[in-house]
PyMOL Python script that loads the backbone (N, CA, C, O; Angstrom):
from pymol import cmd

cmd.read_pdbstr("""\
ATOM      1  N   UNK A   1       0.859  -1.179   0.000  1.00  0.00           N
ATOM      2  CA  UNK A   1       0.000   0.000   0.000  1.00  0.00           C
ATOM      3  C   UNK A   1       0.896   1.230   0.000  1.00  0.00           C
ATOM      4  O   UNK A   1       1.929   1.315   0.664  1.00  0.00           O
ATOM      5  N   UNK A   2       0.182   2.624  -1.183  1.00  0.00           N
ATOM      6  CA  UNK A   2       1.075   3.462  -1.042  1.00  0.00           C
ATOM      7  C   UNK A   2       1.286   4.711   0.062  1.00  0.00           C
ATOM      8  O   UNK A   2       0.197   4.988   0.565  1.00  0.00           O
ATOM      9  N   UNK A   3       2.354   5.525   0.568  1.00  0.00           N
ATOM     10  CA  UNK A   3       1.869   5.825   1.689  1.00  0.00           C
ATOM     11  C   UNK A   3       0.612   7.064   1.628  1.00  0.00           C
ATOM     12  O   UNK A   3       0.238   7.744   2.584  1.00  0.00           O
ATOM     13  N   UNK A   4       0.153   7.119   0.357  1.00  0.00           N
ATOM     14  CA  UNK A   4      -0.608   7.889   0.398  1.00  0.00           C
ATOM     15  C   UNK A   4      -1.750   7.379   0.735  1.00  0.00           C
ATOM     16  O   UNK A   4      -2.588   8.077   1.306  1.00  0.00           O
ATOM     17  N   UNK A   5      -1.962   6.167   0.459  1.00  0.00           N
ATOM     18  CA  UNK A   5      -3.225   5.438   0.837  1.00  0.00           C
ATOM     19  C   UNK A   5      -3.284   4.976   2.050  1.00  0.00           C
ATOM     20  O   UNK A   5      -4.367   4.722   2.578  1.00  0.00           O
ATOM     21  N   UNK A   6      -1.854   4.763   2.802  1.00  0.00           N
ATOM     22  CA  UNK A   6      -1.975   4.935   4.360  1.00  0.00           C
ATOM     23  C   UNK A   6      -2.486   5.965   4.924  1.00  0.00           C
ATOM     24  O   UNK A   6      -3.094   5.753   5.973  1.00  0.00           O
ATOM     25  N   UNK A   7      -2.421   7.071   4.525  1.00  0.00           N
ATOM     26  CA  UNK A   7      -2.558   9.058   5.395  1.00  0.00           C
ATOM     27  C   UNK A   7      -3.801   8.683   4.906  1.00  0.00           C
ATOM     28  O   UNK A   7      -4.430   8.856   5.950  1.00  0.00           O
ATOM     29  N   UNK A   8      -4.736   8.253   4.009  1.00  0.00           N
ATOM     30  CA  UNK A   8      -5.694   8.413   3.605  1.00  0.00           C
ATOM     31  C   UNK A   8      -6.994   7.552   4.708  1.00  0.00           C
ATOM     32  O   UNK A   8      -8.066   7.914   5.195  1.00  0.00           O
ATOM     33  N   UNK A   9      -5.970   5.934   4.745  1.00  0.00           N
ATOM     34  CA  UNK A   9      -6.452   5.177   5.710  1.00  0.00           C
ATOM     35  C   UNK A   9      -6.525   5.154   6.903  1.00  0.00           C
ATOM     36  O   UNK A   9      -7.267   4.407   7.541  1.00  0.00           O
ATOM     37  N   UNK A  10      -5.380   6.383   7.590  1.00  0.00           N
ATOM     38  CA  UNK A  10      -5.391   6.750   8.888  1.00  0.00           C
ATOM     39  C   UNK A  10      -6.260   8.089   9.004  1.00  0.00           C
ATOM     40  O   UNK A  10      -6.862   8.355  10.044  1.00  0.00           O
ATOM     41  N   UNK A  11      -6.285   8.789   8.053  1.00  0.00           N
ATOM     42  CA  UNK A  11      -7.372   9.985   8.198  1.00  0.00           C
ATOM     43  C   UNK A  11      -8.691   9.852   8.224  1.00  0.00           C
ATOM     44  O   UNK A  11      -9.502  10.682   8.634  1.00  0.00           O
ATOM     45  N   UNK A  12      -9.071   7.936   7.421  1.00  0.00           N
ATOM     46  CA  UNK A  12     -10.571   7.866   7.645  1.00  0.00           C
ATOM     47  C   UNK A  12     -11.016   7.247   9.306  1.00  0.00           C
ATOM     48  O   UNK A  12     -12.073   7.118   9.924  1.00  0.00           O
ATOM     49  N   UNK A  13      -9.631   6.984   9.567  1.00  0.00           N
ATOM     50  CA  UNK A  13     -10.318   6.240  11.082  1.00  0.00           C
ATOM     51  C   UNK A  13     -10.062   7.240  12.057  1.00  0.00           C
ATOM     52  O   UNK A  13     -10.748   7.320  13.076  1.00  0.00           O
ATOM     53  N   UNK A  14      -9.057   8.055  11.794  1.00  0.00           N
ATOM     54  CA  UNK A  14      -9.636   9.453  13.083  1.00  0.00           C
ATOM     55  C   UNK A  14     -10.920   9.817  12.648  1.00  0.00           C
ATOM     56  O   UNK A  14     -11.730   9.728  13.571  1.00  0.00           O
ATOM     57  N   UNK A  15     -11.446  10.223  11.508  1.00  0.00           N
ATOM     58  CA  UNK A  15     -12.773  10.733  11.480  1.00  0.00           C
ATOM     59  C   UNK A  15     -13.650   9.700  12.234  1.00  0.00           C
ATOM     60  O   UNK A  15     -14.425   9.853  13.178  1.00  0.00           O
ATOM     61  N   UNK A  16     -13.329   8.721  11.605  1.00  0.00           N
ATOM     62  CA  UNK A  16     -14.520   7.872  12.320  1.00  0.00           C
ATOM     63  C   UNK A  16     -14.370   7.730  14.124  1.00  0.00           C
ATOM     64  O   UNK A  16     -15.239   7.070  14.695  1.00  0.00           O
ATOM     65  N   UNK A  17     -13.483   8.235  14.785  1.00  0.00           N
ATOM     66  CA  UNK A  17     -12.822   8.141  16.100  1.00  0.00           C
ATOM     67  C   UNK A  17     -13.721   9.511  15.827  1.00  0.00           C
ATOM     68  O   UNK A  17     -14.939   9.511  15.650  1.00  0.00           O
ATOM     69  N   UNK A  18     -13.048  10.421  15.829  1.00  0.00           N
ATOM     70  CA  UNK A  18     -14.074  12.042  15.923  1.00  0.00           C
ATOM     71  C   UNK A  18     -15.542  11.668  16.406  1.00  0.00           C
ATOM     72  O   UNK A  18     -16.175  11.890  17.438  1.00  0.00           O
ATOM     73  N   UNK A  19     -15.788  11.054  15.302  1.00  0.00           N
ATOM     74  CA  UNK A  19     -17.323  10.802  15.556  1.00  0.00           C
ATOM     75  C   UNK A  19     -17.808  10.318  16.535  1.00  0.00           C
ATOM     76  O   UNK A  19     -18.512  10.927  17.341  1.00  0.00           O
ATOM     77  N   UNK A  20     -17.464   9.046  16.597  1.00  0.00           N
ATOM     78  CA  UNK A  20     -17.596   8.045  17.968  1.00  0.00           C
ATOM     79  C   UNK A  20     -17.255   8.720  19.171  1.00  0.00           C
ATOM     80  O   UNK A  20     -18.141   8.858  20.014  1.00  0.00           O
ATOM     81  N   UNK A  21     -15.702   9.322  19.465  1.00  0.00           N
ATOM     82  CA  UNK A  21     -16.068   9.872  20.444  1.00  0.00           C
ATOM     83  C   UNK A  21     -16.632  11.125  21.637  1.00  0.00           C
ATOM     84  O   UNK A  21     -16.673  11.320  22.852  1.00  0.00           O
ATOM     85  N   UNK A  22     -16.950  11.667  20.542  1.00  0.00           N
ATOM     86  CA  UNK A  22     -17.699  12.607  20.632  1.00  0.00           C
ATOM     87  C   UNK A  22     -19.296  12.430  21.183  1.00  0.00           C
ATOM     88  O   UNK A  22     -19.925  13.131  21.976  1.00  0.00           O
ATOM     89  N   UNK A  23     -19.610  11.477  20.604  1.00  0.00           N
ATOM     90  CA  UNK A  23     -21.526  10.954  21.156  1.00  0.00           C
ATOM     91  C   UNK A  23     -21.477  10.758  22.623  1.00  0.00           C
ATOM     92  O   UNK A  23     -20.727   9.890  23.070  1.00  0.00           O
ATOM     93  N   UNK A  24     -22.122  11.400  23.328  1.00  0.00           N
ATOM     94  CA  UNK A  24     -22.948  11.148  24.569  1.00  0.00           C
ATOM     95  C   UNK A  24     -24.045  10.519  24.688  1.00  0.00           C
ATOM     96  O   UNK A  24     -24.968  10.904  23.970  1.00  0.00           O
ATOM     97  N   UNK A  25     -24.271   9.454  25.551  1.00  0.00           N
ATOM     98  CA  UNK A  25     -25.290   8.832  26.105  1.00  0.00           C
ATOM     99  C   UNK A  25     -26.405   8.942  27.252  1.00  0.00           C
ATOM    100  O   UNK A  25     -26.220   9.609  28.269  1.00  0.00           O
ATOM    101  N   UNK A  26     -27.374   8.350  27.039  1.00  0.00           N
ATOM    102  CA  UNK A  26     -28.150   9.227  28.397  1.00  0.00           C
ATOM    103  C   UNK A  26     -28.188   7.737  29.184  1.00  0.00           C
ATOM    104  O   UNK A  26     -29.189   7.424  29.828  1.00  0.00           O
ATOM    105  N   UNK A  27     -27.039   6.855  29.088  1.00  0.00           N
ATOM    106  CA  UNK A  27     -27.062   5.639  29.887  1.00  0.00           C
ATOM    107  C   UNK A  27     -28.448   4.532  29.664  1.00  0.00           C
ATOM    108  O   UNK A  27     -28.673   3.495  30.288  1.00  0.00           O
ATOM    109  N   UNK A  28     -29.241   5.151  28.572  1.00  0.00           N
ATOM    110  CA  UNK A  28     -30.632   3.888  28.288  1.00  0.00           C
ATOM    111  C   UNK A  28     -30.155   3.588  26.570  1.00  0.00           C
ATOM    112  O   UNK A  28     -30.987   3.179  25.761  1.00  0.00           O
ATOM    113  N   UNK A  29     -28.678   3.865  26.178  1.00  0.00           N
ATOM    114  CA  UNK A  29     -28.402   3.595  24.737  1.00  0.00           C
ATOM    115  C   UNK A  29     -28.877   4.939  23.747  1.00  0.00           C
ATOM    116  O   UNK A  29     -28.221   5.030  22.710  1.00  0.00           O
ATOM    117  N   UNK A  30     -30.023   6.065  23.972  1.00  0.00           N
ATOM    118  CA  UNK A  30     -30.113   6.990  23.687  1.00  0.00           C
ATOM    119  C   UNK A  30     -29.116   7.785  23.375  1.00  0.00           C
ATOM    120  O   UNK A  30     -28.617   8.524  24.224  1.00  0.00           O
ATOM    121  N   UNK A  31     -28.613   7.733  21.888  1.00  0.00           N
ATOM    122  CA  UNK A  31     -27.949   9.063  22.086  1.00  0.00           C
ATOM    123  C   UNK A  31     -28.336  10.430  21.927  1.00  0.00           C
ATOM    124  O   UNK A  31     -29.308  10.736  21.237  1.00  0.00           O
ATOM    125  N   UNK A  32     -27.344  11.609  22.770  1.00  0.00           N
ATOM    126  CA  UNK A  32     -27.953  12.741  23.479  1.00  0.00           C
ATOM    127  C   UNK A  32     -27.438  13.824  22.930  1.00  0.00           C
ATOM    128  O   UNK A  32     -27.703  14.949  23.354  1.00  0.00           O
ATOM    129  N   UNK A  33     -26.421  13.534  21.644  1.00  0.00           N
ATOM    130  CA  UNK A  33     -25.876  14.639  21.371  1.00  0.00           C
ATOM    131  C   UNK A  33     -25.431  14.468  19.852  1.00  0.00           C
ATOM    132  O   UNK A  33     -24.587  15.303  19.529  1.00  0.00           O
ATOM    133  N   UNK A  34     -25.773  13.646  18.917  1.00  0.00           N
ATOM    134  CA  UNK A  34     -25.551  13.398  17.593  1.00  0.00           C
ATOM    135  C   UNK A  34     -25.052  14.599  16.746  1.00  0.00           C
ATOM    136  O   UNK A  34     -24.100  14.406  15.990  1.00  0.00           O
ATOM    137  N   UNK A  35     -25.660  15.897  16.824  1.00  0.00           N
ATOM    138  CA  UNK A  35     -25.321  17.075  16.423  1.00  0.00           C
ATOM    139  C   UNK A  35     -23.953  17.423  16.690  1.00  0.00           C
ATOM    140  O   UNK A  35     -23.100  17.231  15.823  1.00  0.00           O
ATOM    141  N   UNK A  36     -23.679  17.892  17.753  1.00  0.00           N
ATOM    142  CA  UNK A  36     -22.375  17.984  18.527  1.00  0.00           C
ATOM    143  C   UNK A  36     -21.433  16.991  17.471  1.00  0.00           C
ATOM    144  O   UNK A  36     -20.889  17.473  16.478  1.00  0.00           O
ATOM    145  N   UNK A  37     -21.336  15.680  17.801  1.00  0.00           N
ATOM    146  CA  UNK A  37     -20.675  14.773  17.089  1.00  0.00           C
ATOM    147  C   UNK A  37     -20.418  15.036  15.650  1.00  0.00           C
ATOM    148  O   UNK A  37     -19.341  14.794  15.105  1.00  0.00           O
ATOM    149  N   UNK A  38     -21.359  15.494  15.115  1.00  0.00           N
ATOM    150  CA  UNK A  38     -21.588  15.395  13.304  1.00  0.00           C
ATOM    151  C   UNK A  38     -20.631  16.402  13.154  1.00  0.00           C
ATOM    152  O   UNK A  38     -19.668  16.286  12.396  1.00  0.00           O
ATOM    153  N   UNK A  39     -20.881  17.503  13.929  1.00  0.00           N
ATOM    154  CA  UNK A  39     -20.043  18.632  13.754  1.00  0.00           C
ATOM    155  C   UNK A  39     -18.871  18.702  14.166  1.00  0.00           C
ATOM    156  O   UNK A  39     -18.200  19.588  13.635  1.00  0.00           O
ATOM    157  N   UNK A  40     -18.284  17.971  15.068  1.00  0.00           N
ATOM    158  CA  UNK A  40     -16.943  18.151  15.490  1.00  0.00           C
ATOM    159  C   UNK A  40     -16.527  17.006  14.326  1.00  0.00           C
ATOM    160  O   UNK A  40     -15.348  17.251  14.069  1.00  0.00           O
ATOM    161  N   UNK A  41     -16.911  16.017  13.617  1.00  0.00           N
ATOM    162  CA  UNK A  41     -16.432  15.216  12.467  1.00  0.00           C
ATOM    163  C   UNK A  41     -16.307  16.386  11.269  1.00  0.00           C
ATOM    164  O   UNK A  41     -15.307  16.450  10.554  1.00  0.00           O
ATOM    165  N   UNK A  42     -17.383  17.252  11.145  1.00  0.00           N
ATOM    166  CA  UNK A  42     -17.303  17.698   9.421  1.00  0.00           C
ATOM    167  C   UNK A  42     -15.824  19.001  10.395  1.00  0.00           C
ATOM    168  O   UNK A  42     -14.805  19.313   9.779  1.00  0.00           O
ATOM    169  N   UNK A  43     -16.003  19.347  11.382  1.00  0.00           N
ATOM    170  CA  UNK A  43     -14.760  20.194  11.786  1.00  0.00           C
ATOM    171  C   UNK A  43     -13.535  19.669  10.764  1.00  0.00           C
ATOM    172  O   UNK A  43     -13.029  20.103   9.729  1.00  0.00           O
ATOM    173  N   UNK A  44     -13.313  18.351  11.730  1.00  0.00           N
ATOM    174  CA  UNK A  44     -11.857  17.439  11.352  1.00  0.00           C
ATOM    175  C   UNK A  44     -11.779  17.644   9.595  1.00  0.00           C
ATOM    176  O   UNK A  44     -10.886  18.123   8.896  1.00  0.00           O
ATOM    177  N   UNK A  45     -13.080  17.077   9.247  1.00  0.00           N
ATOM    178  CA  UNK A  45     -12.965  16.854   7.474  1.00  0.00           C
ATOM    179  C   UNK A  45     -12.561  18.333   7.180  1.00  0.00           C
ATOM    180  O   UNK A  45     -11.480  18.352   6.591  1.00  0.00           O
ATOM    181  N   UNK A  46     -13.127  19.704   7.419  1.00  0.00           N
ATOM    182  CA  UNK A  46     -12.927  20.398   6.963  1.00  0.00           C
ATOM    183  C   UNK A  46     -11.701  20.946   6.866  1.00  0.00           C
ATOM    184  O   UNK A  46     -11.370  21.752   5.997  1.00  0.00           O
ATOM    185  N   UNK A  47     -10.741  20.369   8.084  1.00  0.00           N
ATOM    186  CA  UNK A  47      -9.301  21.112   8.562  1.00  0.00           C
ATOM    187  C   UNK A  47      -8.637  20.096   7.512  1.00  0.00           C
ATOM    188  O   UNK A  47      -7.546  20.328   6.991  1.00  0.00           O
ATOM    189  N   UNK A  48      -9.304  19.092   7.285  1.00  0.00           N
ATOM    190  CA  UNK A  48      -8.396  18.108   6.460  1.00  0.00           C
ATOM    191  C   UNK A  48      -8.169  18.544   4.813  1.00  0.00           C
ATOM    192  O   UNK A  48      -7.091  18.315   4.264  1.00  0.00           O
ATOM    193  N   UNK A  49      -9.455  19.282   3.997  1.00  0.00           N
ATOM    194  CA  UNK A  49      -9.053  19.937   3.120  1.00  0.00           C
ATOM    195  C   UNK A  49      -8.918  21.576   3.176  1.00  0.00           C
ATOM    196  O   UNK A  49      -8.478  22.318   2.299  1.00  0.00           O
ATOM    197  N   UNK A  50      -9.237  21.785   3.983  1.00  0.00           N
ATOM    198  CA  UNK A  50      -8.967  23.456   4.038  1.00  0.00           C
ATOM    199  C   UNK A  50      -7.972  24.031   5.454  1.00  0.00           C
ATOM    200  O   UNK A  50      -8.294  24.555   6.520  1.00  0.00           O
ATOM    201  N   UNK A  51      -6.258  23.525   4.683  1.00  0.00           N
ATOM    202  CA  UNK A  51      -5.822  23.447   5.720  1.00  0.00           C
ATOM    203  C   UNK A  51      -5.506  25.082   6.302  1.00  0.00           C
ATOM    204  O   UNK A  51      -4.487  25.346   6.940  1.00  0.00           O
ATOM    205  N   UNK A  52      -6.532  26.073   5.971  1.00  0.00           N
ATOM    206  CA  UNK A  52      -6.237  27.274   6.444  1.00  0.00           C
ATOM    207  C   UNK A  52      -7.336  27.269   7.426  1.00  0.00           C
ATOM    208  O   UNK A  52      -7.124  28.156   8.253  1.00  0.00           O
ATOM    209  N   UNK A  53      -8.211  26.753   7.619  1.00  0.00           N
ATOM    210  CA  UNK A  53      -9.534  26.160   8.731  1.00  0.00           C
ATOM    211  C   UNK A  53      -8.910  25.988   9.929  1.00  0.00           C
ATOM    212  O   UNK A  53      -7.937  25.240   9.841  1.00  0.00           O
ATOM    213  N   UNK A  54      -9.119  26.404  10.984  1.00  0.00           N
ATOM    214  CA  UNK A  54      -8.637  26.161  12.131  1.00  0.00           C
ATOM    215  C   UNK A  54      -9.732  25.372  13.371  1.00  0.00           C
ATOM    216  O   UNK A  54     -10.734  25.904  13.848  1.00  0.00           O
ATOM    217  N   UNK A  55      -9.323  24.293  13.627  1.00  0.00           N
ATOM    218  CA  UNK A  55     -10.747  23.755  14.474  1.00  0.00           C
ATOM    219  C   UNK A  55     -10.654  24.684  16.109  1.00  0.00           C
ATOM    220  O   UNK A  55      -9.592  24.995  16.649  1.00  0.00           O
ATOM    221  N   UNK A  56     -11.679  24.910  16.513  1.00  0.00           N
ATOM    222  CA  UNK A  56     -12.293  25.497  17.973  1.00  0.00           C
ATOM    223  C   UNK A  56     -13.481  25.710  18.400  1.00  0.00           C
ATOM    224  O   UNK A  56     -14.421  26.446  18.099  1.00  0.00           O
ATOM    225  N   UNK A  57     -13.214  24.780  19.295  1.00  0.00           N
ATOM    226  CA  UNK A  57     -12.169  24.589  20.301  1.00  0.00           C
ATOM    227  C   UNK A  57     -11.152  23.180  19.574  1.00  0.00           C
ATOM    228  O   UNK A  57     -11.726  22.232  19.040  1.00  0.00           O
ATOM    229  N   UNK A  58      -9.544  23.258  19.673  1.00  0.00           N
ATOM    230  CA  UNK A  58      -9.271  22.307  19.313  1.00  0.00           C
ATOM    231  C   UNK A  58      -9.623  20.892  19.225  1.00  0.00           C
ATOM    232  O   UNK A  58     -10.845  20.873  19.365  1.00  0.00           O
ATOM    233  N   UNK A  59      -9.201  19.698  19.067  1.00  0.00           N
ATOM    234  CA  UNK A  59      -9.822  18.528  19.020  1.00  0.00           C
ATOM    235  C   UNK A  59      -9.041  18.623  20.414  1.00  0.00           C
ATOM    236  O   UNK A  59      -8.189  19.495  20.586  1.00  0.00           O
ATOM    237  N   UNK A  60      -9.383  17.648  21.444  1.00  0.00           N
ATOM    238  CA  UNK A  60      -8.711  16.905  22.562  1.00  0.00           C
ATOM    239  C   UNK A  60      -7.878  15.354  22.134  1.00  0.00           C
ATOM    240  O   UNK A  60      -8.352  14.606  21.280  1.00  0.00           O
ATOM    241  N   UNK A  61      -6.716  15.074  22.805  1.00  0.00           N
ATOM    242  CA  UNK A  61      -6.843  13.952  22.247  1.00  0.00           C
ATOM    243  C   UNK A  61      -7.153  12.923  22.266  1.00  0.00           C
ATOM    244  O   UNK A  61      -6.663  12.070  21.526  1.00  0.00           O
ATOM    245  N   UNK A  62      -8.308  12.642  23.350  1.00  0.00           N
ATOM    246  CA  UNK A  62      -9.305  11.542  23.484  1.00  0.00           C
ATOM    247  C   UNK A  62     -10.595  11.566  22.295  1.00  0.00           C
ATOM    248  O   UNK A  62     -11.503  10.736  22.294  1.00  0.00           O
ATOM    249  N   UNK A  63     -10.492  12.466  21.499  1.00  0.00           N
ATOM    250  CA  UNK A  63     -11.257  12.540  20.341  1.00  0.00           C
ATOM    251  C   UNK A  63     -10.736  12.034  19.634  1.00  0.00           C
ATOM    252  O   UNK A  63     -11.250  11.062  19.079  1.00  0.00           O
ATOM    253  N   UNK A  64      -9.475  12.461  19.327  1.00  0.00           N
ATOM    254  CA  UNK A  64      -8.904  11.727  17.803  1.00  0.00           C
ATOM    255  C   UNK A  64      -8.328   9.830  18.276  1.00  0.00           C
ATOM    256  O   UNK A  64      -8.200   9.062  17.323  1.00  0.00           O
ATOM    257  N   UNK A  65      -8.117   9.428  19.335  1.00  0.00           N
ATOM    258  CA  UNK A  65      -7.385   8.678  19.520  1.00  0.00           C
ATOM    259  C   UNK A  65      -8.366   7.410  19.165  1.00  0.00           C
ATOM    260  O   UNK A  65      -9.488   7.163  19.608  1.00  0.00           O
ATOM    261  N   UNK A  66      -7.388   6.532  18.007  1.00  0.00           N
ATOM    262  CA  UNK A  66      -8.166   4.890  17.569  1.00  0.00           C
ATOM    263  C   UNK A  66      -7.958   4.042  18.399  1.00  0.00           C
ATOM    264  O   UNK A  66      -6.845   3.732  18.822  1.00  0.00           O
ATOM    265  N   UNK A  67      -8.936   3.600  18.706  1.00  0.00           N
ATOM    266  CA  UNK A  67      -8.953   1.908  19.008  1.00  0.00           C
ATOM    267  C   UNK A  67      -9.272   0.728  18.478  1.00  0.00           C
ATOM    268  O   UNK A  67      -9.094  -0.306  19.121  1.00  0.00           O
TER     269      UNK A  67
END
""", "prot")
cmd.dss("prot")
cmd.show_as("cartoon", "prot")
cmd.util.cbc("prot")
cmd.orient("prot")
């Protein structure tokens, strides 16, 4: 794989990390904050092509971090 398709493959799983951890629960599986989430993801996407975009509040790095 080329390493461009690595940066590509590691940039889709922080987004998908963005997303995920960002959602709040109301502890009955409800989630409580989907908005919040959507938006701190299109944040990331947006800093990712418009690298003059500045995200804020920054990301934390329990947002970006994969598991």
């Amino acid at each position: 794989m080329s390493s461009t398709a690595n940066a590509v493959d590691h940039d889709a799983h922080v987004l998908h990390a963005v997303d995920g951890h960002a959602l709040d629960g109301s502890g009955t599986g409800v989630v409580t904050n989907a908005r919040h989430a959507e938006f701190r993801a299109a944040q990331y996407t947006r800093e990712y092509f418009d690298r003059g975009y500045e995200i804020k509040p920054p990301l934390k790095d329990w947002e970006i971090e994969r598991h």
